[in-house]
Structure formats: structure tokens, C-alpha cells
PAGUZA-947723 format. One record per residue (C-alpha): residue in one letter; x, y, z. Coordinates in nm, 4 decimals, padded with zeros to 6 digits, m for minus. Layout:
N
   r          u          v          w
   A          X          Y          Z
...
% end
This chain:
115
   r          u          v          w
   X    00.6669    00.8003    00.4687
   X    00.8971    00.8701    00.1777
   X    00.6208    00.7047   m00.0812
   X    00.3761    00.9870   m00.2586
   X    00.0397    00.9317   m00.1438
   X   m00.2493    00.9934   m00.3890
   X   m00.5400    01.0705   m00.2105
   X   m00.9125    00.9069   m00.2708
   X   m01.2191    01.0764   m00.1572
   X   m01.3954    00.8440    00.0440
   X   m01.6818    01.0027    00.1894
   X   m01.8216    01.3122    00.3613
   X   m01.7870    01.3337    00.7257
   X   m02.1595    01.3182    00.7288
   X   m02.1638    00.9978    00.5881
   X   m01.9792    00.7654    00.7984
   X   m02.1126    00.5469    01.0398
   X   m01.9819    00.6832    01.3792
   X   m01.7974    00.4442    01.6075
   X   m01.7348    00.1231    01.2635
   X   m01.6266    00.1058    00.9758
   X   m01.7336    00.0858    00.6042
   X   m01.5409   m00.0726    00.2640
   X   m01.4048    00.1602   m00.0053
   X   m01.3408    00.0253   m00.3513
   X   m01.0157    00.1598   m00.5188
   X   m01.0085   m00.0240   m00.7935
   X   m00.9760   m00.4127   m00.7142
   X   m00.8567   m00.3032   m00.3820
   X   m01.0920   m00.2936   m00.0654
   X   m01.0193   m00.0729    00.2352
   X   m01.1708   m00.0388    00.5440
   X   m01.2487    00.3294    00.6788
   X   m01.3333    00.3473    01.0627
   X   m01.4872    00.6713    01.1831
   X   m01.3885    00.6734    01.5756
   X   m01.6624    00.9514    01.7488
   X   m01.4979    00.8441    02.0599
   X   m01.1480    00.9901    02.0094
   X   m01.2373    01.1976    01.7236
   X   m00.9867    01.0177    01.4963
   X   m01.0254    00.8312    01.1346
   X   m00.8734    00.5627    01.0811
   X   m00.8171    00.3632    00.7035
   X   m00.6709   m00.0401    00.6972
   X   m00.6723   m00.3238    00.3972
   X   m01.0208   m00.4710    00.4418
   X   m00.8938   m00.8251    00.3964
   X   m00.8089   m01.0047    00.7377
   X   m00.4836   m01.1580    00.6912
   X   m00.6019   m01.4875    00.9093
   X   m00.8441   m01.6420    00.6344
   X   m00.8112   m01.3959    00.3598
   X   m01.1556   m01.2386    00.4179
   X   m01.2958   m00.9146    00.3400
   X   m01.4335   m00.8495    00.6694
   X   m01.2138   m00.5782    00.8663
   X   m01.4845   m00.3132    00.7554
   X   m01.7602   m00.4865    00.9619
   X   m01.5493   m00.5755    01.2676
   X   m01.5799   m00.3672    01.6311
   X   m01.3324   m00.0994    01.7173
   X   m01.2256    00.0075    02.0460
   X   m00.9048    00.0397    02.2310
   X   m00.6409   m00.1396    02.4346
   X   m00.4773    00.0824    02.6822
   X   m00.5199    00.3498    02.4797
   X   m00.4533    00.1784    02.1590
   X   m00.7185    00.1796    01.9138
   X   m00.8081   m00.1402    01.7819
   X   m01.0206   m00.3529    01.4968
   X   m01.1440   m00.7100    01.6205
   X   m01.2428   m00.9442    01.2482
   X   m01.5979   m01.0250    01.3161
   X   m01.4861   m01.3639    01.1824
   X   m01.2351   m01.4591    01.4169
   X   m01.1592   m01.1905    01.6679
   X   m00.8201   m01.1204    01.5882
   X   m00.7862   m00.7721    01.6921
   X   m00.5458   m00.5378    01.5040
   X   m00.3941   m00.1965    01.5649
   X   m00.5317    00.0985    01.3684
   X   m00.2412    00.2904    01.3928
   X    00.0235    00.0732    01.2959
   X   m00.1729   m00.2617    01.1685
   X    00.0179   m00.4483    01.4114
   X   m00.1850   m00.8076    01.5282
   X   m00.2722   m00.7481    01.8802
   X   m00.3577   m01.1282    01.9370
   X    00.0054   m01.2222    01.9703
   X   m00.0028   m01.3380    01.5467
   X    00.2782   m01.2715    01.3271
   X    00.0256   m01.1256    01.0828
   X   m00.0443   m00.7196    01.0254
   X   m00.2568   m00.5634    00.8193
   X   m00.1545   m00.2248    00.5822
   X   m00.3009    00.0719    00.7163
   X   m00.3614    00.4315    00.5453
   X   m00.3304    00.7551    00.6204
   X   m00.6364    00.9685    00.6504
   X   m00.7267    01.3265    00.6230
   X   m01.0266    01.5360    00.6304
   X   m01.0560    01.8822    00.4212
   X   m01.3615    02.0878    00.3573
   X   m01.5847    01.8382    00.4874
   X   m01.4632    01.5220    00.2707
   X   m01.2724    01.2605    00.3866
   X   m00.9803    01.1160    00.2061
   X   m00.7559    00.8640    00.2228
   X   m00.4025    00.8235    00.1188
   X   m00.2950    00.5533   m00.1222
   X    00.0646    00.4525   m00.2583
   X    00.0493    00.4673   m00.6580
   X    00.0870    00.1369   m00.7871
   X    00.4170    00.0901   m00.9648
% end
């Protein structure tokens, strides 16, 4: 990623819900944080599901596809990757996804600064 990433502090590892997700507000912008217990791994998207332009991501189910973690919209069930945002329904949607890091107990995730 060539792009500076500022990061936001989210939450505290204590915080999040293990094994979902939960919406952080940057601004006007909505992103869904996932806390995955399972594989030990966070994972940050857009909140907004491309199919119906709902903010909904944040409530939908994780889990994994041969080994490739995954978001299903509680709306609609298109499932999405949480690595690369890749549609995993065979749609030529994707959602943006984030990069996420965790230091002294906080977790943060990495946003582009708006030009």
C-alpha cells in the first residue's frame, strides 16, 4: 500500500464482541470492525453492502470458506472476503477493506486521508 494510513482508535480489545462485528463512525464514514476469536485475527471493511447500499456489514455473520474468512450481509447473504473485500457470491461488487492493528491494548484501524 503506497497510500499513508492514519490510524483511528476504535476500541480496546476488551471491548469487542468476539466472533461479529460492530460500526465505527469516522466522520460521515461507517466501518465495520470484526473481532475473529476463532483465528485470532481483526478484521476492518466499509459497513455499507454494495448490493442495496445498506449499512449492515457490521451486523452480518463471519466465518470462513476454505480457509477464507468471510462476512455474509444479514440483508441478503452476499458473503464477502475480509481480506481482500472480494464478493464471494460470484457478484461483480467488493467492498473496501482496512487494515488493522492492535498496540497496547487498543485497537486501531488504518484509514487513507481524504484528499
Amino acid at each position: 500500500m503506497n497510500e499513508q494510513s492514519n490510524w483511528l482508535a476504535a476500541c480496546r480489545v476488551e471491548d469487542a464482541i468476539e466472533n461479529g462485528g460492530v460500526c465505527v463512525k469516522q466522520g460521515e464514514d461507517q466501518i465495520a470492525l470484526f473481532y475473529f476469536t476463532r483465528r485470532n485475527e481483526w478484521y476492518a471493511t466499509q459497513n455499507e453492502c454494495p448490493h442495496k447500499k445498506q449499512m449492515a456489514l457490521s451486523r452480518g455473520m463471519i466465518g470462513s470458506t476454505t480457509d477464507e474468512p468471510k462476512v455474509a450481509c444479514p440483508f441478503h447473504k452476499k458473503t464477502f472476503s475480509l481480506s481482500t473485500g472480494e464478493c464471494l457470491s460470484g457478484d461483480e461488487c467488493a467492498i473496501k477493506t482496512y487494515p488493522v492493528k492492535i498496540e497496547n491494548g487498543t485497537v486501531y484501524i488504518g484509514t487513507t486521508p481524504k484528499s
